[in-house]
PyMOL Python script that loads the backbone (N, CA, C, O; Angstrom):
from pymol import cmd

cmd.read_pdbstr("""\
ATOM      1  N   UNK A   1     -20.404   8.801 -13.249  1.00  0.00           N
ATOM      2  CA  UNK A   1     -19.865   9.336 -12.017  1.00  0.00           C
ATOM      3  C   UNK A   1     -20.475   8.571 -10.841  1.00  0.00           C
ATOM      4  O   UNK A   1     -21.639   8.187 -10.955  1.00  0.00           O
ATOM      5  N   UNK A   2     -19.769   8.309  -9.687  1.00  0.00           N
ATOM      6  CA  UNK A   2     -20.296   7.636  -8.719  1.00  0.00           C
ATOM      7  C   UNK A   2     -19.763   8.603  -7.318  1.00  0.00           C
ATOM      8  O   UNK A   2     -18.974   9.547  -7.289  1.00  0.00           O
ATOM      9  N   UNK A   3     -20.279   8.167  -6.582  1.00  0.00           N
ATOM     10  CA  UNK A   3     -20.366   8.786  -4.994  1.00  0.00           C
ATOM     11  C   UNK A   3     -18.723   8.587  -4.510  1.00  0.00           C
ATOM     12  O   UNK A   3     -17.900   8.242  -5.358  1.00  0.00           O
ATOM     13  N   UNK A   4     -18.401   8.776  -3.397  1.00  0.00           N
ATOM     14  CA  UNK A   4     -17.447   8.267  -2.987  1.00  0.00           C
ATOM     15  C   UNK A   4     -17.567   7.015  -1.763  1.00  0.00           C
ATOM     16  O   UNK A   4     -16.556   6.709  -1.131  1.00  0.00           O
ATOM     17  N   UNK A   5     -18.648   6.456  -1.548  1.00  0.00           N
ATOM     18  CA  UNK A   5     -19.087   5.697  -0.966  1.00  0.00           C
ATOM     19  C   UNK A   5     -19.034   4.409  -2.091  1.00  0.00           C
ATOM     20  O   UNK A   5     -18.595   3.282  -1.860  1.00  0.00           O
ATOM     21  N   UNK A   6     -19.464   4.781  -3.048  1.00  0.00           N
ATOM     22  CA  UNK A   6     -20.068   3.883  -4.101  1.00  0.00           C
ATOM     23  C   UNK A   6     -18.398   3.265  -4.775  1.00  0.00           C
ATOM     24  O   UNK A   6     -18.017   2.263  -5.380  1.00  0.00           O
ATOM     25  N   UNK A   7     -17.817   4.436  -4.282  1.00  0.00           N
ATOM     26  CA  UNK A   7     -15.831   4.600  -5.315  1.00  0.00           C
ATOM     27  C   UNK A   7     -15.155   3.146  -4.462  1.00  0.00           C
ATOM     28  O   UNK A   7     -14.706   2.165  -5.055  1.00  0.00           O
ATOM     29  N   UNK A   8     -15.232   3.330  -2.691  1.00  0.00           N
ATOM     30  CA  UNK A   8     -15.114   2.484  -2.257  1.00  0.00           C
ATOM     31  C   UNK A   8     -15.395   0.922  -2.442  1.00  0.00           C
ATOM     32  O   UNK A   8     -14.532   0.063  -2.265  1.00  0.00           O
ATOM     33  N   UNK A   9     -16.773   0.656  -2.837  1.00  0.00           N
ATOM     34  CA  UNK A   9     -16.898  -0.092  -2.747  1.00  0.00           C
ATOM     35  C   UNK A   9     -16.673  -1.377  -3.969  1.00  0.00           C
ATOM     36  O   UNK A   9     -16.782  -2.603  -3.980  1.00  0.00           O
ATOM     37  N   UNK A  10     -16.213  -0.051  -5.182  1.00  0.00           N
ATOM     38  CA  UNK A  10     -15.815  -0.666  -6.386  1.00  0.00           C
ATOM     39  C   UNK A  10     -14.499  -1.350  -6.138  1.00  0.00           C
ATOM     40  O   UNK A  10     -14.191  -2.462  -6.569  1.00  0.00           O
ATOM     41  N   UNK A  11     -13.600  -0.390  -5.233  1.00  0.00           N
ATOM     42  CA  UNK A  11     -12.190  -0.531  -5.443  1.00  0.00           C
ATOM     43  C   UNK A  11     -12.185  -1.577  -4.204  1.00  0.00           C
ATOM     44  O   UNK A  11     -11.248  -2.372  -4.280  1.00  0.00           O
ATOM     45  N   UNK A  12     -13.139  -1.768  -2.935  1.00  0.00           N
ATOM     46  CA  UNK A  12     -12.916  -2.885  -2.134  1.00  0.00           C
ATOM     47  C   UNK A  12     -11.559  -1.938  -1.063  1.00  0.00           C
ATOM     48  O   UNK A  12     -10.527  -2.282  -0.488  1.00  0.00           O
ATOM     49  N   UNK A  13     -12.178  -0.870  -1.215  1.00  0.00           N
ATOM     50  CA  UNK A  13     -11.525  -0.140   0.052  1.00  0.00           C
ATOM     51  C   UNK A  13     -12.455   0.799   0.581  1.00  0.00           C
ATOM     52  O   UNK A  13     -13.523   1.117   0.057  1.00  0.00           O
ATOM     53  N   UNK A  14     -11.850   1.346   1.960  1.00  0.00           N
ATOM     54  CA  UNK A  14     -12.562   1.947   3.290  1.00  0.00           C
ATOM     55  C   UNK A  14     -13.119   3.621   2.130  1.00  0.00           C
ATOM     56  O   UNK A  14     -12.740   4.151   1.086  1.00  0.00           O
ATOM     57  N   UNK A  15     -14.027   3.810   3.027  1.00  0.00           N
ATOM     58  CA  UNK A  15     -14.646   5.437   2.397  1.00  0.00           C
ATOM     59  C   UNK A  15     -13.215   6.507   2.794  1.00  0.00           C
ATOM     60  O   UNK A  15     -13.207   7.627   2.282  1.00  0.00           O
ATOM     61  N   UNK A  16     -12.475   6.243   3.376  1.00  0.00           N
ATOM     62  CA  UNK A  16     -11.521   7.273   4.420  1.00  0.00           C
ATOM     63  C   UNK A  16     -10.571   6.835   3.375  1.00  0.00           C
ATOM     64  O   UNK A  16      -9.887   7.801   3.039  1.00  0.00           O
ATOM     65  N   UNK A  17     -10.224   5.644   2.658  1.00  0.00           N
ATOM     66  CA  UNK A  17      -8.889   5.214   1.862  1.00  0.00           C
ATOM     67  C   UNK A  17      -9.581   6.077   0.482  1.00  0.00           C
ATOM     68  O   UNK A  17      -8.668   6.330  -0.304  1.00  0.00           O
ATOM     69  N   UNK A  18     -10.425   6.401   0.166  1.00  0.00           N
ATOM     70  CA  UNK A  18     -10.806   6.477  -1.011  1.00  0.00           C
ATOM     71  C   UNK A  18     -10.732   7.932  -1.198  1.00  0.00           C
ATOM     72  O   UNK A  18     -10.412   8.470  -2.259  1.00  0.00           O
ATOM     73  N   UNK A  19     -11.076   8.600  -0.003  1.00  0.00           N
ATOM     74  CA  UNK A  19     -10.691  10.115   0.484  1.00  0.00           C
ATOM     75  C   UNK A  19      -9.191  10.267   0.415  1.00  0.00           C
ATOM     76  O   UNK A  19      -8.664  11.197  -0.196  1.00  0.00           O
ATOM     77  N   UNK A  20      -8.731   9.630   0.851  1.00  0.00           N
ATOM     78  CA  UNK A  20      -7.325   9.706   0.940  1.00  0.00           C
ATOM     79  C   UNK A  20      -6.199   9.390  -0.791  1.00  0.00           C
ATOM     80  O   UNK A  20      -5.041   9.658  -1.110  1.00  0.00           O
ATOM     81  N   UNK A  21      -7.244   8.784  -1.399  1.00  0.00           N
ATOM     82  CA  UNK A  21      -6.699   9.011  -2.722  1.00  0.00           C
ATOM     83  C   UNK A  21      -6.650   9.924  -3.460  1.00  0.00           C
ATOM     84  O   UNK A  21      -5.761  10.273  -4.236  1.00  0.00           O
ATOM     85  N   UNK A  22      -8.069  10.540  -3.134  1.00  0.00           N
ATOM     86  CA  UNK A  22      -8.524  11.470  -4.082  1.00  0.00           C
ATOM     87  C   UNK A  22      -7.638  12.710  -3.415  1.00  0.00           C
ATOM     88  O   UNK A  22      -7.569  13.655  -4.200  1.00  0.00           O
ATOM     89  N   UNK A  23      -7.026  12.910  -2.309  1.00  0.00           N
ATOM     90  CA  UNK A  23      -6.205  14.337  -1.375  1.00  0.00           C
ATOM     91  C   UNK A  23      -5.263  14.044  -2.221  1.00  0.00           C
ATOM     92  O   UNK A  23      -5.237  14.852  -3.149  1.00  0.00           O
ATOM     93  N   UNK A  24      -4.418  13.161  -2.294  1.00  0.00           N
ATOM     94  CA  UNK A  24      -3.021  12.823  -3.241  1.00  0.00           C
ATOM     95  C   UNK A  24      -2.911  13.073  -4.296  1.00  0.00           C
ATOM     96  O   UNK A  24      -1.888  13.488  -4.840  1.00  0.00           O
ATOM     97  N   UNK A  25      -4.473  12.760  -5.032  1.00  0.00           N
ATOM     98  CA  UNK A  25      -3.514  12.991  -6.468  1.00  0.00           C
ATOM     99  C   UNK A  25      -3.892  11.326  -7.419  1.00  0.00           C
ATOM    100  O   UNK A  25      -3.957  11.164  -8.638  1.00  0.00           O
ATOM    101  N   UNK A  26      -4.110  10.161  -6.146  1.00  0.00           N
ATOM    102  CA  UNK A  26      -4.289   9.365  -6.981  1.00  0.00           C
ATOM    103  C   UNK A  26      -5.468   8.681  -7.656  1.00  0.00           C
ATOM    104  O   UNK A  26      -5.597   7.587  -8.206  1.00  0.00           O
ATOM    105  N   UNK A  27      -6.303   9.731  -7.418  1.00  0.00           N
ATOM    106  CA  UNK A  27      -7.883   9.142  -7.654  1.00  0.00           C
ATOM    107  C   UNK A  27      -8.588  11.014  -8.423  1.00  0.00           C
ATOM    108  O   UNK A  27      -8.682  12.105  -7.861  1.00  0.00           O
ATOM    109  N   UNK A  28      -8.842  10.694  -9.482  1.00  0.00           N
ATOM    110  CA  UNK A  28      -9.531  11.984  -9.896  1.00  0.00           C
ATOM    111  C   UNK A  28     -10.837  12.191  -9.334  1.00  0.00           C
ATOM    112  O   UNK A  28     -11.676  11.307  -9.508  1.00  0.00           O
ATOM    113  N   UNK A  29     -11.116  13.163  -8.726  1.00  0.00           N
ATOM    114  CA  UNK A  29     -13.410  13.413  -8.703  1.00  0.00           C
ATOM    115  C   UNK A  29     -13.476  14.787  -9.084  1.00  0.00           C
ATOM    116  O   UNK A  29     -12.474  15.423  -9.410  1.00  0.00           O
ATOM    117  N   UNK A  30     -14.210  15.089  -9.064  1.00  0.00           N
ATOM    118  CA  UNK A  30     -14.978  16.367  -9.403  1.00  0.00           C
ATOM    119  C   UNK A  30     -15.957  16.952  -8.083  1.00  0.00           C
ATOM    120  O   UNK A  30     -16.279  16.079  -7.278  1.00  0.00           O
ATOM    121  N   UNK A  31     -16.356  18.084  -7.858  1.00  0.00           N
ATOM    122  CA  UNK A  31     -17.277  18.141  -6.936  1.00  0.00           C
ATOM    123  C   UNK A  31     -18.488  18.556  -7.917  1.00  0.00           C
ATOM    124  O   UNK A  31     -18.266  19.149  -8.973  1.00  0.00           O
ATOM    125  N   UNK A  32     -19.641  18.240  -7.540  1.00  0.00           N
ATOM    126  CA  UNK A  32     -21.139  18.945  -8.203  1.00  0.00           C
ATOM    127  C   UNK A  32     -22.136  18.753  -7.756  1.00  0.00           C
ATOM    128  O   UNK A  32     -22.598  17.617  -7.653  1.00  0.00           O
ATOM    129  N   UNK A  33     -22.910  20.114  -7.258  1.00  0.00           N
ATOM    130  CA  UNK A  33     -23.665  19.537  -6.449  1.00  0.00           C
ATOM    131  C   UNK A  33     -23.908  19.610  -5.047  1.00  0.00           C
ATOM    132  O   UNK A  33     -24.950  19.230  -4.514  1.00  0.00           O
ATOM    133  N   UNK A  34     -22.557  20.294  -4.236  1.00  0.00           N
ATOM    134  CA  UNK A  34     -22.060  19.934  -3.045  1.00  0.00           C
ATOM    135  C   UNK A  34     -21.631  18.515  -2.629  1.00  0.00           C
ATOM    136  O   UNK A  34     -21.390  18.121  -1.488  1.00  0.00           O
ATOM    137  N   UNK A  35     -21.567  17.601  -4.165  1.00  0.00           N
ATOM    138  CA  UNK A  35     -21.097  16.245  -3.315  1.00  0.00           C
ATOM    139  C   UNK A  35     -19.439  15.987  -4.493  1.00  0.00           C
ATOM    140  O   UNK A  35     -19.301  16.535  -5.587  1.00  0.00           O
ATOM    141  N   UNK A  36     -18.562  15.173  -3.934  1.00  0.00           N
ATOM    142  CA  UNK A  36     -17.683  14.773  -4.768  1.00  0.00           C
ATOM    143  C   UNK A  36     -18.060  13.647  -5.170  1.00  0.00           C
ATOM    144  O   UNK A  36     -18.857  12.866  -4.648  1.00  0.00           O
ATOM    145  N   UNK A  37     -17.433  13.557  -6.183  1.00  0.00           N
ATOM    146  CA  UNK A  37     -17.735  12.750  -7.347  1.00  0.00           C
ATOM    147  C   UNK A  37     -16.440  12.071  -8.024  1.00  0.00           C
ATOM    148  O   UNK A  37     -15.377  12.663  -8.208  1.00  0.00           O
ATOM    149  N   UNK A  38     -16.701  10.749  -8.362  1.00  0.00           N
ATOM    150  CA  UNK A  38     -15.547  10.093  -9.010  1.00  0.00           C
ATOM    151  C   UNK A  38     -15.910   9.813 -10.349  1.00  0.00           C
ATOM    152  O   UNK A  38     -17.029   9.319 -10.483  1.00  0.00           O
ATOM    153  N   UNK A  39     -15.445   9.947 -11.063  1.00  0.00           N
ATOM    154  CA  UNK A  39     -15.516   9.144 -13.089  1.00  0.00           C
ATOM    155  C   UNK A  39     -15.008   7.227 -12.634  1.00  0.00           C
ATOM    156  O   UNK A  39     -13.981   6.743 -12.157  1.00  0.00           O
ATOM    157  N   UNK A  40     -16.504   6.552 -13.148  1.00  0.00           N
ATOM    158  CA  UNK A  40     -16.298   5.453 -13.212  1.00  0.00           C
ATOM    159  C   UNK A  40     -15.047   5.169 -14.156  1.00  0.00           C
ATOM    160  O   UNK A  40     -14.163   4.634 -13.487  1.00  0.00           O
ATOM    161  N   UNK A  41     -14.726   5.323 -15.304  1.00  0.00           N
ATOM    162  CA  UNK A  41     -13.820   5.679 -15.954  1.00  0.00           C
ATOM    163  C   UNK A  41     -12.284   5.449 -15.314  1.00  0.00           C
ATOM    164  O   UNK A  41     -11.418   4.945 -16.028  1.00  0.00           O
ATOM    165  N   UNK A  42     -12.053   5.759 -14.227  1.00  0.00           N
ATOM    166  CA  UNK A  42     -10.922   6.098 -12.853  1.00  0.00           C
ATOM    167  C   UNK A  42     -10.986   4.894 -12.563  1.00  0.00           C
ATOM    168  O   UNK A  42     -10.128   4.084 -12.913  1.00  0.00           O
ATOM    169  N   UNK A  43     -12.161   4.563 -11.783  1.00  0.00           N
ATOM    170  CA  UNK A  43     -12.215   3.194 -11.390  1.00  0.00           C
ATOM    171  C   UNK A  43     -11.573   2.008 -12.111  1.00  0.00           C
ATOM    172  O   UNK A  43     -10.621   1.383 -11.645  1.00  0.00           O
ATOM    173  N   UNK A  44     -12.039   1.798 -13.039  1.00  0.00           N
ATOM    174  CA  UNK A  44     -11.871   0.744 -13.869  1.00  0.00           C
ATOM    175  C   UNK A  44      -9.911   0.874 -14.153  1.00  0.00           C
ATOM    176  O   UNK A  44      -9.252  -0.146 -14.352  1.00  0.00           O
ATOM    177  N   UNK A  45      -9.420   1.946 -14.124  1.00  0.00           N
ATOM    178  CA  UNK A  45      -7.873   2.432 -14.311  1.00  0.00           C
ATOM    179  C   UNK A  45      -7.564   2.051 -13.317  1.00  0.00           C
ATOM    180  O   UNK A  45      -7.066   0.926 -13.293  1.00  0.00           O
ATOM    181  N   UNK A  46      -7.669   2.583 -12.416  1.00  0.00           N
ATOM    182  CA  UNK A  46      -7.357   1.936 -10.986  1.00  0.00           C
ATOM    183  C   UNK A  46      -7.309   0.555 -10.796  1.00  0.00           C
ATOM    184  O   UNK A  46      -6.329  -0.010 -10.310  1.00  0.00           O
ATOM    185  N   UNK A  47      -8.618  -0.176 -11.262  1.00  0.00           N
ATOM    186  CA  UNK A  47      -8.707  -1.627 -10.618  1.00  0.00           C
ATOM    187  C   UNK A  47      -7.820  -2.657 -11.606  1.00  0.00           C
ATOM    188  O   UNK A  47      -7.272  -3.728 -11.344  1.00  0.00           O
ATOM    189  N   UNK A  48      -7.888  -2.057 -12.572  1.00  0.00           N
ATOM    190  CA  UNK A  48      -7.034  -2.552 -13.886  1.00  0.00           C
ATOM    191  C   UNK A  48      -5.339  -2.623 -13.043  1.00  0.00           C
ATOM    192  O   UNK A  48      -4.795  -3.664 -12.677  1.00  0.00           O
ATOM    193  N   UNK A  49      -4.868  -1.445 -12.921  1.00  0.00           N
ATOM    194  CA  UNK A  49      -3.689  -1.342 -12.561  1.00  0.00           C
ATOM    195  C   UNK A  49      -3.411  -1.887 -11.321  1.00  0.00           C
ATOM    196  O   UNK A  49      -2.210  -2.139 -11.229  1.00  0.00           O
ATOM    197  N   UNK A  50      -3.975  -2.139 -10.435  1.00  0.00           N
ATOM    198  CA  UNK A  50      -3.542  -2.650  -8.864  1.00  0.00           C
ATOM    199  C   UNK A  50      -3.518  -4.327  -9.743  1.00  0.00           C
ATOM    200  O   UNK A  50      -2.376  -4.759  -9.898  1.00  0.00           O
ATOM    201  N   UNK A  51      -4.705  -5.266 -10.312  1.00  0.00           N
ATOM    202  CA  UNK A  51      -4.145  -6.302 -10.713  1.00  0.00           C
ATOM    203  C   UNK A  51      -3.184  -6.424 -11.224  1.00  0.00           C
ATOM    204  O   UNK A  51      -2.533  -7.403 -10.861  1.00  0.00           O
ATOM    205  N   UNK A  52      -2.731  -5.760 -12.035  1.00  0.00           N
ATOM    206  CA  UNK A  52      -1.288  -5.858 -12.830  1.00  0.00           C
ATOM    207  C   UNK A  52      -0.146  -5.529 -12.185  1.00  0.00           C
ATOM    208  O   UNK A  52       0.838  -6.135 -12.610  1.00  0.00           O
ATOM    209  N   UNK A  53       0.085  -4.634 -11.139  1.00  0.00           N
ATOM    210  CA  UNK A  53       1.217  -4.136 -10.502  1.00  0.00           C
ATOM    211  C   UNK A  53       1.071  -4.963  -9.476  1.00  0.00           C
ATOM    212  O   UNK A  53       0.880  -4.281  -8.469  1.00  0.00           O
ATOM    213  N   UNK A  54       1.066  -6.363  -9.180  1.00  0.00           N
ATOM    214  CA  UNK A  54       1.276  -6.972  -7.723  1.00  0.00           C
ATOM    215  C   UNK A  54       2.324  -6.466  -7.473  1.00  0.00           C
ATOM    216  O   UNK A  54       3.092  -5.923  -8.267  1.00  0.00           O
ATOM    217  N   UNK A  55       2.486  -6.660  -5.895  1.00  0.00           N
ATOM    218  CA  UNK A  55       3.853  -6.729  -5.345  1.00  0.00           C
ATOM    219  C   UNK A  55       4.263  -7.970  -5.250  1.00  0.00           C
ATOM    220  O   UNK A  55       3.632  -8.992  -4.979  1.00  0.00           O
ATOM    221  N   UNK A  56       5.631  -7.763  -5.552  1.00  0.00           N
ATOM    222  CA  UNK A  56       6.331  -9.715  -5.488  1.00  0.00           C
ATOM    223  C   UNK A  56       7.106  -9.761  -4.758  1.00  0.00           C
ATOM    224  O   UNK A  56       8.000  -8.969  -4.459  1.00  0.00           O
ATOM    225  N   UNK A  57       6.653 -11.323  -4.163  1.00  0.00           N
ATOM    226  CA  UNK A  57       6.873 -12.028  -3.267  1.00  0.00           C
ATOM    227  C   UNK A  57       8.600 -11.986  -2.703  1.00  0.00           C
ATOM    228  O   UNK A  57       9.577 -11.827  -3.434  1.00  0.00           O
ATOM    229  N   UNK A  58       8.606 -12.112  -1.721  1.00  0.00           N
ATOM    230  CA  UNK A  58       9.981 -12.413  -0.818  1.00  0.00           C
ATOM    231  C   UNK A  58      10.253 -13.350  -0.903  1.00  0.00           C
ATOM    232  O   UNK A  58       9.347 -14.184  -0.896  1.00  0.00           O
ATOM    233  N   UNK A  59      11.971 -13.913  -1.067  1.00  0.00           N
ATOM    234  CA  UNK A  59      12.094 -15.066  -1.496  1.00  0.00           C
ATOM    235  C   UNK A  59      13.227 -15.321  -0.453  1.00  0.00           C
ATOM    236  O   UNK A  59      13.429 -14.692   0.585  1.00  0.00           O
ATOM    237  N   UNK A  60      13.750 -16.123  -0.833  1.00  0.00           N
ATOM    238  CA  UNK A  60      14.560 -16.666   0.754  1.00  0.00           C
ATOM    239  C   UNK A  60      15.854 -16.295   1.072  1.00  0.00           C
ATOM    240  O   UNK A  60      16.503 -16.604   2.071  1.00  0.00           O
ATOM    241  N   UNK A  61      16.234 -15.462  -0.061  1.00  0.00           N
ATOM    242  CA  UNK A  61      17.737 -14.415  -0.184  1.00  0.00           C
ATOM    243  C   UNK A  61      17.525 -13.139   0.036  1.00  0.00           C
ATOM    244  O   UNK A  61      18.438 -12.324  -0.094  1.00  0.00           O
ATOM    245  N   UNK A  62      16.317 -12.795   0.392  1.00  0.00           N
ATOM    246  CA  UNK A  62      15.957 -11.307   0.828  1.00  0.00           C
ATOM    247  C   UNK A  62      16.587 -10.746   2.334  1.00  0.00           C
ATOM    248  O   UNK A  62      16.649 -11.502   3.304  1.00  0.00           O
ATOM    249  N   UNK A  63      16.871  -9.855   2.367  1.00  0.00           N
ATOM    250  CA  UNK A  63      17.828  -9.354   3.426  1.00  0.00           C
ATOM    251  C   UNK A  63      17.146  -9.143   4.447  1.00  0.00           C
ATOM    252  O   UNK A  63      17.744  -8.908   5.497  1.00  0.00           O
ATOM    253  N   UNK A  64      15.410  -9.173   4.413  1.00  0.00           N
ATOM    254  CA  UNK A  64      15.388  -9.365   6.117  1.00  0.00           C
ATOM    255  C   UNK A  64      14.951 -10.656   6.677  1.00  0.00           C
ATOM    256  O   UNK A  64      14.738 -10.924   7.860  1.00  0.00           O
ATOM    257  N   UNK A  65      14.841 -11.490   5.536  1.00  0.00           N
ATOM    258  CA  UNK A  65      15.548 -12.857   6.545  1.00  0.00           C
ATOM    259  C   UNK A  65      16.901 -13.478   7.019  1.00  0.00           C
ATOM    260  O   UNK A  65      17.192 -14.629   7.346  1.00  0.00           O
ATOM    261  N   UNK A  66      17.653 -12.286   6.942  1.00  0.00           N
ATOM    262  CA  UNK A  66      18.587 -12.363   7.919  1.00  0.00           C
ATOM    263  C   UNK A  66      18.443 -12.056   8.842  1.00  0.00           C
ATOM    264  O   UNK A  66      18.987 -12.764   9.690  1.00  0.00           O
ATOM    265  N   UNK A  67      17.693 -10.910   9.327  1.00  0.00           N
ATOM    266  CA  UNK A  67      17.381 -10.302  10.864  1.00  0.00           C
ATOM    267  C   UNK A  67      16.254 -10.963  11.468  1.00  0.00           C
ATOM    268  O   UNK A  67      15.819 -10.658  12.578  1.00  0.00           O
ATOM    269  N   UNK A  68      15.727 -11.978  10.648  1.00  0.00           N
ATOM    270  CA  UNK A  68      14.910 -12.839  11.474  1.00  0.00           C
ATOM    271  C   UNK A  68      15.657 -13.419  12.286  1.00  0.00           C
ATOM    272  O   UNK A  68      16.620 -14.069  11.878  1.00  0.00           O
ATOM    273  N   UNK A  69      15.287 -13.271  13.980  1.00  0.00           N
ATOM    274  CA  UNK A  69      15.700 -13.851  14.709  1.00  0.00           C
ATOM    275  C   UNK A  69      17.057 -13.466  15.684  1.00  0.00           C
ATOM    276  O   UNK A  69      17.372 -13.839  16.814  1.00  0.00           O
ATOM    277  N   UNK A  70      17.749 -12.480  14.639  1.00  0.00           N
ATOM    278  CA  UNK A  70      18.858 -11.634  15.404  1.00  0.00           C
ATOM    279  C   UNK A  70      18.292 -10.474  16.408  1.00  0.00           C
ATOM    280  O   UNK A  70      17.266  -9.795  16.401  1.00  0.00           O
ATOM    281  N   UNK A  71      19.540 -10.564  17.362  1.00  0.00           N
ATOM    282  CA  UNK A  71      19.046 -10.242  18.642  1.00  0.00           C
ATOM    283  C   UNK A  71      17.915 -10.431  19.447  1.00  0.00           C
ATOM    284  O   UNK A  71      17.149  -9.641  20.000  1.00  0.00           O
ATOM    285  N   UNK A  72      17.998 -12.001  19.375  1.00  0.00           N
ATOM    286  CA  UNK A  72      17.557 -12.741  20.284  1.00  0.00           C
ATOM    287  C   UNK A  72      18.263 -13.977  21.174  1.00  0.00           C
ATOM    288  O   UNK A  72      17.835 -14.642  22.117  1.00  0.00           O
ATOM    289  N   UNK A  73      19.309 -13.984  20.579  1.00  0.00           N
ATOM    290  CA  UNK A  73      20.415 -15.156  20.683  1.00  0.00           C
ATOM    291  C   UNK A  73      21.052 -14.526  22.373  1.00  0.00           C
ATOM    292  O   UNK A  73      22.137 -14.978  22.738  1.00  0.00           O
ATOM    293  N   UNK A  74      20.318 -13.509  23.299  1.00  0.00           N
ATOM    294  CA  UNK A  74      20.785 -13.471  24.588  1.00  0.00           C
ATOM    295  C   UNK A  74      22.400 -13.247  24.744  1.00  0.00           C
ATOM    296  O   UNK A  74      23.038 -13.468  25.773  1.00  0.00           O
ATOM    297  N   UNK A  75      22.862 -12.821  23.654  1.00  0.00           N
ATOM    298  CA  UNK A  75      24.152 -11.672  23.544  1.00  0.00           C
ATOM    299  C   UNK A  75      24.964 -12.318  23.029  1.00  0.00           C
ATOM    300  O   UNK A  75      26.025 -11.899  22.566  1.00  0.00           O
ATOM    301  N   UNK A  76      24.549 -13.506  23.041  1.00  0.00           N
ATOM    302  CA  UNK A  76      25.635 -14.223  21.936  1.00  0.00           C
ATOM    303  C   UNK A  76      25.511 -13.979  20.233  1.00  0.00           C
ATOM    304  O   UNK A  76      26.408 -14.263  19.439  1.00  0.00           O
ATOM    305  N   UNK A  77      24.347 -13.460  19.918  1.00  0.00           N
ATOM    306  CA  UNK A  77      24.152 -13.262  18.498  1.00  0.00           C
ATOM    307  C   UNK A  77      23.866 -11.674  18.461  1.00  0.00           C
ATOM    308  O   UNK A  77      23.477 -10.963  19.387  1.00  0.00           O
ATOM    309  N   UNK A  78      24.227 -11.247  16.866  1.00  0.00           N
ATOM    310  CA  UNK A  78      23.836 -10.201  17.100  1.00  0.00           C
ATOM    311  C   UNK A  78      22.506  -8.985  17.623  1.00  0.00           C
ATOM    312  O   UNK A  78      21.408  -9.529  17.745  1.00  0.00           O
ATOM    313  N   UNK A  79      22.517  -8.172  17.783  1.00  0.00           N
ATOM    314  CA  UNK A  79      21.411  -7.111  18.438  1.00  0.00           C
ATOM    315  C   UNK A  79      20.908  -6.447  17.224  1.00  0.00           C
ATOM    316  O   UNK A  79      21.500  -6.512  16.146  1.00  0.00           O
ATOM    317  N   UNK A  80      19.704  -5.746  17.429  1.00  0.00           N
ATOM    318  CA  UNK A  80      19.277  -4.399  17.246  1.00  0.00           C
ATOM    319  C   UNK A  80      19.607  -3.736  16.564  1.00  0.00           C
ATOM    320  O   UNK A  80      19.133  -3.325  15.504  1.00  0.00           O
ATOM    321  N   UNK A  81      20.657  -3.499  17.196  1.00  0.00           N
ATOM    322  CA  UNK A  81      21.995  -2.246  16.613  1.00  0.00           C
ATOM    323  C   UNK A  81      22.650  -2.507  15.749  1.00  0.00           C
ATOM    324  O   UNK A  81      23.041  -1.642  14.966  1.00  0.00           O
ATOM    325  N   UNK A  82      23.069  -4.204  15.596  1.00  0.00           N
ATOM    326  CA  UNK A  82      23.702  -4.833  14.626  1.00  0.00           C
ATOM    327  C   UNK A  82      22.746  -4.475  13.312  1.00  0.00           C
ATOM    328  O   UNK A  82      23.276  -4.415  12.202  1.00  0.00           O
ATOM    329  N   UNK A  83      21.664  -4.298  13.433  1.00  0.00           N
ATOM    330  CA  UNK A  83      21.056  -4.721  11.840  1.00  0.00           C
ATOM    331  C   UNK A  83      21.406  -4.120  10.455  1.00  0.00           C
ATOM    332  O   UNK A  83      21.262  -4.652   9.354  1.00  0.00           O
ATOM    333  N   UNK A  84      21.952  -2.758  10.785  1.00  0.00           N
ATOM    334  CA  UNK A  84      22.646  -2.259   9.381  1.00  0.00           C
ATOM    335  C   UNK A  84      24.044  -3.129   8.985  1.00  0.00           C
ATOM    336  O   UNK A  84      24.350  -3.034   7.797  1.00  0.00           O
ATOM    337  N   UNK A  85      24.558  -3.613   9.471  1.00  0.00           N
ATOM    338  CA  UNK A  85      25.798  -4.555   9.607  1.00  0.00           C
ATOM    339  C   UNK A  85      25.559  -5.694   8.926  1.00  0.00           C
ATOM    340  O   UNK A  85      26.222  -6.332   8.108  1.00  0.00           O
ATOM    341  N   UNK A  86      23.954  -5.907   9.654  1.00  0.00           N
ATOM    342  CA  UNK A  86      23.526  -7.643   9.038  1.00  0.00           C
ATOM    343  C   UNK A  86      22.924  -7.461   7.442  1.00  0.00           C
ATOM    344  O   UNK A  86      22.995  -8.288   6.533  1.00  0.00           O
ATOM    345  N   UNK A  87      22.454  -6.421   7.419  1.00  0.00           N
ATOM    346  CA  UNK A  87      21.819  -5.864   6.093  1.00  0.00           C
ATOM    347  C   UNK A  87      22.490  -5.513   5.133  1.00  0.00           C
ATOM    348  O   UNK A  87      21.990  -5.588   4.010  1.00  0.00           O
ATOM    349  N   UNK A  88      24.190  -4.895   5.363  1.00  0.00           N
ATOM    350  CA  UNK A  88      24.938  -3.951   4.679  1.00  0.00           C
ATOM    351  C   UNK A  88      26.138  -5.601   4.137  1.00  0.00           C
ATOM    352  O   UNK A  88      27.284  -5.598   3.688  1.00  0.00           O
ATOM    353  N   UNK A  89      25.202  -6.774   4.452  1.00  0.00           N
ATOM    354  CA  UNK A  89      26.568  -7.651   4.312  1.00  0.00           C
ATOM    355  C   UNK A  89      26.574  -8.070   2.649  1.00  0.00           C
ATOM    356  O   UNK A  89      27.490  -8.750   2.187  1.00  0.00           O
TER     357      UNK A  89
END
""", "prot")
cmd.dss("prot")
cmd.show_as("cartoon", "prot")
cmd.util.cbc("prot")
cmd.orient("prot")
């Protein structure tokens, strides 16, 4: 079991992100003691799974590089407002 100071610093996030896991649901602890507590155990699940689940990359057919740059064209290109239009194409 480790601190939640200590949880942080395994996972390479803030003491407040690590709090914020454990409110959700996505980080198990225990309290004992008057202090909470994490299962190293968690950790290692956790750090395991964030390497494996990257997020992947944007590639150059992704739909908001189309709105790069729209409504800026000074009314000749589309606006703002256009973007479900530019998105929905």
């Amino acid at each position: 079991m480790v601190t939640v100071e200590e949880a942080g610093r395994a996972l390479g996030v803030s003491r407040s992100t690590v709090w914020r896991l454990i409110q959700r649901g996505g980080l198990p602890s225990v309290r004992r003691g008057g202090r909470r507590l994490v299962p190293a155990s968690a950790l290692h699940t956790r750090a395991r799974r964030r390497r494996t689940g990257g997020i992947p990359s944007f590639s150059h057919d992704h739909p908001l590089f189309r709105l790069a740059g729209a409504g800026r064209g000074g009314g000749g290109a589309p606006g703002a407002r256009d973007k479900h239009a530019i998105l929905d194409r």
